[in-house]
C-alpha positions as CSV (number, residue, x, y, z in Angstrom):
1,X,27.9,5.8,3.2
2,X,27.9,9.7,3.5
3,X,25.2,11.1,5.1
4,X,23.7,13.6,1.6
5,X,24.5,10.2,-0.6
6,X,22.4,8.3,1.5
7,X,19.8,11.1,1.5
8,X,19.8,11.0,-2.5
9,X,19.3,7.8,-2.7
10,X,16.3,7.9,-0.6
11,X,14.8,10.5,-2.9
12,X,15.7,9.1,-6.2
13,X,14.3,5.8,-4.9
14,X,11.1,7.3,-4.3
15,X,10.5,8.5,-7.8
16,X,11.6,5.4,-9.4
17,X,9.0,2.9,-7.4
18,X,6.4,5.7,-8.0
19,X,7.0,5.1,-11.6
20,X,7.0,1.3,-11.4
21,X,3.9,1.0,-9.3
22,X,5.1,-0.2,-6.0
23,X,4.3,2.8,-3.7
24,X,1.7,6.0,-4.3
25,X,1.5,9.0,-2.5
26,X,3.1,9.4,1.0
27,X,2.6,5.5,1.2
28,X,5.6,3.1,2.0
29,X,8.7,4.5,3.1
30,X,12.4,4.2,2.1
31,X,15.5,4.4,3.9
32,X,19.3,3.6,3.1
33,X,21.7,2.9,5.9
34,X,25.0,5.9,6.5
35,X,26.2,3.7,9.3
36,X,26.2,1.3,12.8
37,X,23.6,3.3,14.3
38,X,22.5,6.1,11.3
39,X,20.2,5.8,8.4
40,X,18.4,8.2,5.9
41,X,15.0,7.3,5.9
42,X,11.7,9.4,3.8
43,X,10.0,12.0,5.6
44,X,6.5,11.4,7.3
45,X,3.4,12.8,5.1
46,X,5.4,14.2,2.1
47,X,4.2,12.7,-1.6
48,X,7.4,11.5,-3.5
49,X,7.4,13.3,-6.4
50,X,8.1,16.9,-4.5
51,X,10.5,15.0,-2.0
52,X,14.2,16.5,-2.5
53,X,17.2,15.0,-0.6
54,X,17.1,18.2,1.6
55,X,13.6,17.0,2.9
56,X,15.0,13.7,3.6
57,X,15.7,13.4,7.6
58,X,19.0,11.2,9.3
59,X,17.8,9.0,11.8
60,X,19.5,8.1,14.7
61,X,19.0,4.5,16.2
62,X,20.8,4.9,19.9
63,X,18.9,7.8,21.2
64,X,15.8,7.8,18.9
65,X,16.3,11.4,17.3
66,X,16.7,12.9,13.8
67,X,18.9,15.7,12.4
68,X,16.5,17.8,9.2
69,X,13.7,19.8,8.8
70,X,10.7,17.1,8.5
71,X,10.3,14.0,11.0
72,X,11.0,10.4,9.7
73,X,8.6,8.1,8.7
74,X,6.5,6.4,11.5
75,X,7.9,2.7,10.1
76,X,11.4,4.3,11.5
77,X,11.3,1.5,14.0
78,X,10.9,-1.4,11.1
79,X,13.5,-0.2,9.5
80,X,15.6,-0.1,12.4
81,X,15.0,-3.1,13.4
82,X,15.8,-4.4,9.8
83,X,19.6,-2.7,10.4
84,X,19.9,-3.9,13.6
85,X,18.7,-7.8,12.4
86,X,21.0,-7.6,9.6
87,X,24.3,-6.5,9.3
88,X,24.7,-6.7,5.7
89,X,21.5,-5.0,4.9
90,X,22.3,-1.7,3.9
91,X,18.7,-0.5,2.0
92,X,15.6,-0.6,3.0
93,X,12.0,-0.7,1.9
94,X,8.2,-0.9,2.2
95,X,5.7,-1.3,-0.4
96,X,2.2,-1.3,-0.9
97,X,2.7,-3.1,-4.5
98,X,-0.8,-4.6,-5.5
99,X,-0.1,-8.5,-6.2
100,X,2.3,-9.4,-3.4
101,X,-0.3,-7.3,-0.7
102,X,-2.9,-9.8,-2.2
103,X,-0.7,-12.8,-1.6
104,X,0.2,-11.3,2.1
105,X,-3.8,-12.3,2.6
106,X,-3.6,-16.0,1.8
107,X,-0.2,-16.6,3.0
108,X,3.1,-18.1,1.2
109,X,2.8,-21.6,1.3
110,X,1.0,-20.7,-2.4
111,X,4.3,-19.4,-3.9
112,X,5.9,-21.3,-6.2
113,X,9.6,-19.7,-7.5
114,X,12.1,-21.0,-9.8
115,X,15.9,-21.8,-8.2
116,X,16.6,-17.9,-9.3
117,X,14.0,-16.4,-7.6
118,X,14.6,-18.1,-4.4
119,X,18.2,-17.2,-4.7
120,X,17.2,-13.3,-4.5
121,X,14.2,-13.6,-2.7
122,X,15.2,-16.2,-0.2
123,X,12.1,-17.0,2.0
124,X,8.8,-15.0,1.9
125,X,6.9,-14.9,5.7
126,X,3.8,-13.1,6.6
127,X,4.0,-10.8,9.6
128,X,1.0,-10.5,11.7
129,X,-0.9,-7.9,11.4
130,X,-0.6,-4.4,13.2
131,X,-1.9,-0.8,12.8
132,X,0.4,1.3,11.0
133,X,3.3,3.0,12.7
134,X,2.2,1.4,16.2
135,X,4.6,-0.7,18.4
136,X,2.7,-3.8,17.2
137,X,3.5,-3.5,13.7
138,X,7.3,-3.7,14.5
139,X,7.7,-6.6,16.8
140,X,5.7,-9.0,14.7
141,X,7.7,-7.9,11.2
142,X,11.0,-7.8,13.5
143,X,10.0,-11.5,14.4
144,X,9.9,-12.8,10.8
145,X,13.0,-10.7,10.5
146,X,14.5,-12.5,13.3
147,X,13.5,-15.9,11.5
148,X,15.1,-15.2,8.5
149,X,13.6,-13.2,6.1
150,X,14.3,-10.3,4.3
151,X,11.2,-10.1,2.2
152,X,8.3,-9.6,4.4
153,X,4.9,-9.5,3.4
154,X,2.5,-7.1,6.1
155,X,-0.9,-8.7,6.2
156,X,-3.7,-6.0,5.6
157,X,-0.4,-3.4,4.4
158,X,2.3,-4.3,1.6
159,X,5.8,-5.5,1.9
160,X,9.3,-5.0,3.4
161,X,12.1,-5.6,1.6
162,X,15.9,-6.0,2.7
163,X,18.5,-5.5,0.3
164,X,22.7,-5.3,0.2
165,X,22.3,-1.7,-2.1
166,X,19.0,0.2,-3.7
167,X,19.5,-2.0,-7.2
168,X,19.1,-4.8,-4.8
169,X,16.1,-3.9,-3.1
170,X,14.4,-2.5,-6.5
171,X,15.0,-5.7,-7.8
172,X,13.5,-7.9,-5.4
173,X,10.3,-5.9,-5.3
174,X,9.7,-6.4,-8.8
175,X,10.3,-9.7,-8.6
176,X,8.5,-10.2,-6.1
177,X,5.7,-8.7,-8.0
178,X,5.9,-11.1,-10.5
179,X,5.9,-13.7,-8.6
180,X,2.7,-12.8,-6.9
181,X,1.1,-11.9,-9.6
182,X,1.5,-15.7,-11.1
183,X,-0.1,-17.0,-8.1
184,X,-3.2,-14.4,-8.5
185,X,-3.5,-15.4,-11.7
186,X,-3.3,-18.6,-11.1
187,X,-5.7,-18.6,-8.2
188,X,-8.6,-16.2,-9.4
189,X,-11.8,-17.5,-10.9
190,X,-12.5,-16.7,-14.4
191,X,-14.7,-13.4,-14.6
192,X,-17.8,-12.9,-16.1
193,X,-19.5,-9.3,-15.3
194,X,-22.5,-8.3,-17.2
195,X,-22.2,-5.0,-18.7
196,X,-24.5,-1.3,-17.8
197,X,-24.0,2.0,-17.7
198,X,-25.0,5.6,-15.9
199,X,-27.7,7.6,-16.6
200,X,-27.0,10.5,-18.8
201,X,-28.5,12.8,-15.9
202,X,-26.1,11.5,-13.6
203,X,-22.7,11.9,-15.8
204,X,-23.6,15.5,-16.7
205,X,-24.6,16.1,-12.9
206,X,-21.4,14.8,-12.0
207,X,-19.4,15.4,-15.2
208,X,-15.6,15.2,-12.9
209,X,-17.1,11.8,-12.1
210,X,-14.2,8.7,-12.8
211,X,-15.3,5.1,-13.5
212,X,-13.7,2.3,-13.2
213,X,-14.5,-0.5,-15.0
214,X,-11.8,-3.3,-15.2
215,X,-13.0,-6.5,-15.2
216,X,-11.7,-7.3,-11.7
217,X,-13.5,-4.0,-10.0
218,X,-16.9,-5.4,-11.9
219,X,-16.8,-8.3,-10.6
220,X,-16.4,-7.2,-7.2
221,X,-19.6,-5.0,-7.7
222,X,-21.5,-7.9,-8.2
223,X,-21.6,-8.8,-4.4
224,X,-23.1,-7.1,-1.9
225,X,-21.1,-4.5,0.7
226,X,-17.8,-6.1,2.3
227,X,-15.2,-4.7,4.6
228,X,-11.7,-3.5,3.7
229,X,-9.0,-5.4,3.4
230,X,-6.3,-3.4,3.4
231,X,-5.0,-0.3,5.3
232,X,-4.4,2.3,2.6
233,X,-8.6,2.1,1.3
234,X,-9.6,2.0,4.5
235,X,-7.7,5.1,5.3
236,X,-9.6,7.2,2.4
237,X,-13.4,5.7,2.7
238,X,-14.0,4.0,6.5
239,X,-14.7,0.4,7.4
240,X,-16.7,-1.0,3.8
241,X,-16.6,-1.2,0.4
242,X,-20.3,-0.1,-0.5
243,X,-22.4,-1.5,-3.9
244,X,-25.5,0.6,-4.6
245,X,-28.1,0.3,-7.6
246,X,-27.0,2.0,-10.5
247,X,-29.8,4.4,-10.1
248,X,-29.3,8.0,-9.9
249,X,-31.3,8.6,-6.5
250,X,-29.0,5.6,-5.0
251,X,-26.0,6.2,-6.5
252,X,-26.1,9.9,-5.2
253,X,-26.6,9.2,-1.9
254,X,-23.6,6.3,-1.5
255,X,-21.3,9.3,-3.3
256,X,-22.7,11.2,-0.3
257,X,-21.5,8.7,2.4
258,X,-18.0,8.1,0.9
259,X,-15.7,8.9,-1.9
260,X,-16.0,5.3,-3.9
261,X,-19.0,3.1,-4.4
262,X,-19.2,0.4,-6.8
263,X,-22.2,0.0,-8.7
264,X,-23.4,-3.5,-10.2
265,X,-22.8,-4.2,-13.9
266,X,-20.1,-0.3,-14.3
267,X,-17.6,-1.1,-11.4
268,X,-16.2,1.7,-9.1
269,X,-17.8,4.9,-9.7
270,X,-15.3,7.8,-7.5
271,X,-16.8,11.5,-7.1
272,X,-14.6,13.7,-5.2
273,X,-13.2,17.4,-5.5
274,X,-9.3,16.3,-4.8
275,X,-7.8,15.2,-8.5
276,X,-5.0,13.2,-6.2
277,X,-7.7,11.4,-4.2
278,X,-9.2,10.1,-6.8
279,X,-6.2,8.8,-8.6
280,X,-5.1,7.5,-5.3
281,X,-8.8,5.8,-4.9
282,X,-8.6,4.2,-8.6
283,X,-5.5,2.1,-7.9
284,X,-6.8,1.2,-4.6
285,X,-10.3,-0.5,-5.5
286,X,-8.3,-2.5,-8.5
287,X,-6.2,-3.5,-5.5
288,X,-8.7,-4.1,-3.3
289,X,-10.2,-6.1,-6.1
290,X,-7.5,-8.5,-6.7
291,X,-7.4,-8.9,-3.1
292,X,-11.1,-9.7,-2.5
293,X,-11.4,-12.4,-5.4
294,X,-7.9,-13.8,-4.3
295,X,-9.3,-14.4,-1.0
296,X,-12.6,-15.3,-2.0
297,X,-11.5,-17.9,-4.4
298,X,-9.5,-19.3,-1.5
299,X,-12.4,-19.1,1.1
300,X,-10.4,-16.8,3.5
301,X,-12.0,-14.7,5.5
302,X,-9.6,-11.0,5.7
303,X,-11.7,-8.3,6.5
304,X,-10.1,-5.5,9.2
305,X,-12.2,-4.9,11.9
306,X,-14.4,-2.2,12.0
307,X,-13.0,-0.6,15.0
308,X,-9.3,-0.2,13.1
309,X,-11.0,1.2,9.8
310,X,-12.1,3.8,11.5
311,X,-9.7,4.7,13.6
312,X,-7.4,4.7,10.4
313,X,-10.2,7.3,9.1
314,X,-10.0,9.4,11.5
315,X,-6.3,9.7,11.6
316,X,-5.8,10.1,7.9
317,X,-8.5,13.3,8.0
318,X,-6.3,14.5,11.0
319,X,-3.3,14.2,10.3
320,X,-2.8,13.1,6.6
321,X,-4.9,15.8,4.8
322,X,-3.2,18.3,7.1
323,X,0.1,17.1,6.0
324,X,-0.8,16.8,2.4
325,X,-2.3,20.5,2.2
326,X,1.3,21.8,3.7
327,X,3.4,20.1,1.5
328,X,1.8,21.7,-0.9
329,X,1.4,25.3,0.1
């Protein structure tokens, strides 16, 4: 494939998962092989809907550089390895799509697929896990990879996905999708959340304030505090998921601590200044809720340790809202 098809690929790709709900953000990464040893892959820390095919970089397998003006994506090595694995795997790419990161938690042996699924699908593994864009992350996705699969599920991230073209690959991860989401479904308890509300002083206070209040994110704020359980939340609030009293005096001071609390009988109230952060945070904590009851109903214990929560945090205030305040000068 030509080096600027392969380039526009990668961009129009981006916009069309962004639109179906498999990535957000700067999160996941695409790429779409040019030849033996070359493939386009999205640039590090740029949001998908400004990326432009001149943004997207070429990387080079053999000697580890990249021709363009912005570095590749730190899950470079992934897809390498994906190219390298298989030679008739010519697109590439890595989710953070809700249902099948929930699944990733619990493990595969849940999935049930028709004959046609399995045809595209072939078989699902879970890699073990690994921060993101370390050495660690690679080897133990390359080693599913090496087993078999082309659909591999990150545990604590999202999904990779190994496809002949882009229609391929699209295809797969919303089947995929759909496949995980009948297993939630079938797997999570039937939910019952008593209903409240804020006080008036607090919503005019805090009039930019955004609630969410799906069923799933209320019934999580009927526990008590629990760790994240997945990489992208982590990265925006720390090591815990916090549930305060849905006074005012309480409520203020979790907003204090952290972007996102969830408050018992409203669900996930999110008070920051950044109009993107909080979008970002609302599709993470009904994420992070589907993962939580999934793995709850199943008794499995998934939390990430404290120790890589916040180191997560303090890379994404380092290095992500520097990037994020570039792209957008």
């Amino acid at each position: 494939m030509d080096s600027n098809e392969a380039k526009k690929l990668v961009s129009e790709t981006g916009m069309e998962l962004v639109g179906k709900k498999l990535v957000a953000r700067t999160w996941g990464n695409i790429s779409a092989r040019v030849d033996k040893t070359h493939f386009a892959i999205s640039p590090s820390g740029l949001a998908y809907d400004i990326m432009t095919p001149e943004d997207v970089p070429v990387y080079d397998m053999e000697n580890e550089s990249y021709e363009g003006l912005r570095k590749p994506s730190s899950e470079k090595k992934i897809h390498a390895a994906a190219y390298r694995v298989f030679d008739d795997v010519n697109f590439v790419i890595h989710t953070h799509q809700d249902y099948a990161t929930a699944v990733g938690l619990v493990g595969t042996d849940i999935i049930e697929m028709t004959a046609e699924e399995k045809a595209l699908l072939g078989e699902i593994r879970v890699a073990g896990y690994g921060l993101p864009g370390t050495g660690g992350l690679k080897k133990n996705v390359e080693k599913e990879m090496l087993a078999g699969s082309k659909v591999v599920l990150m545990l604590h991230h999202g999904a990779v996905i190994c496809a002949a073209d882009r229609a391929e690959a699209v295809r797969k991860a919303e089947v995929l999708e759909k496949v995980c989401k009948r297993v939630v479904d079938k797997h999570l308890p039937n939910i019952s959340a008593s209903a409240g509300r804020l006080s008036e002083t607090f919503l005019i206070a805090c009039k930019d304030a955004v609630v969410i209040s799906d069923p799933e994110v209320k019934a999580i704020a009927e526990g008590g505090n629990f760790r994240c359980q997945i990489d992208d939340i982590a990265q925006m609030i720390g090591s815990k998921i916090r549930v305060v009293p849905g006074d005012d005096m309480h409520l203020l001071r979790g907003l204090n601590r952290q972007d996102l609390v969830l408050v018992k009988g409203v669900g996930a109230v999110i008070f920051t200044e950044d109009p993107d952060d909080a979008e970002a945070l609302s599709m993470l904590i009904r994420k992070s809720a589907i993962c939580k009851l999934l793995t709850d109903s199943m008794n499995r214990k998934r939390a990430l340790s404290g120790f890589d929560c916040t180191l997560m945090r303090f890379v994404y205030k380092k290095k992500y809202s520097k990037q994020k305040g570039a792209a957008h000068d």
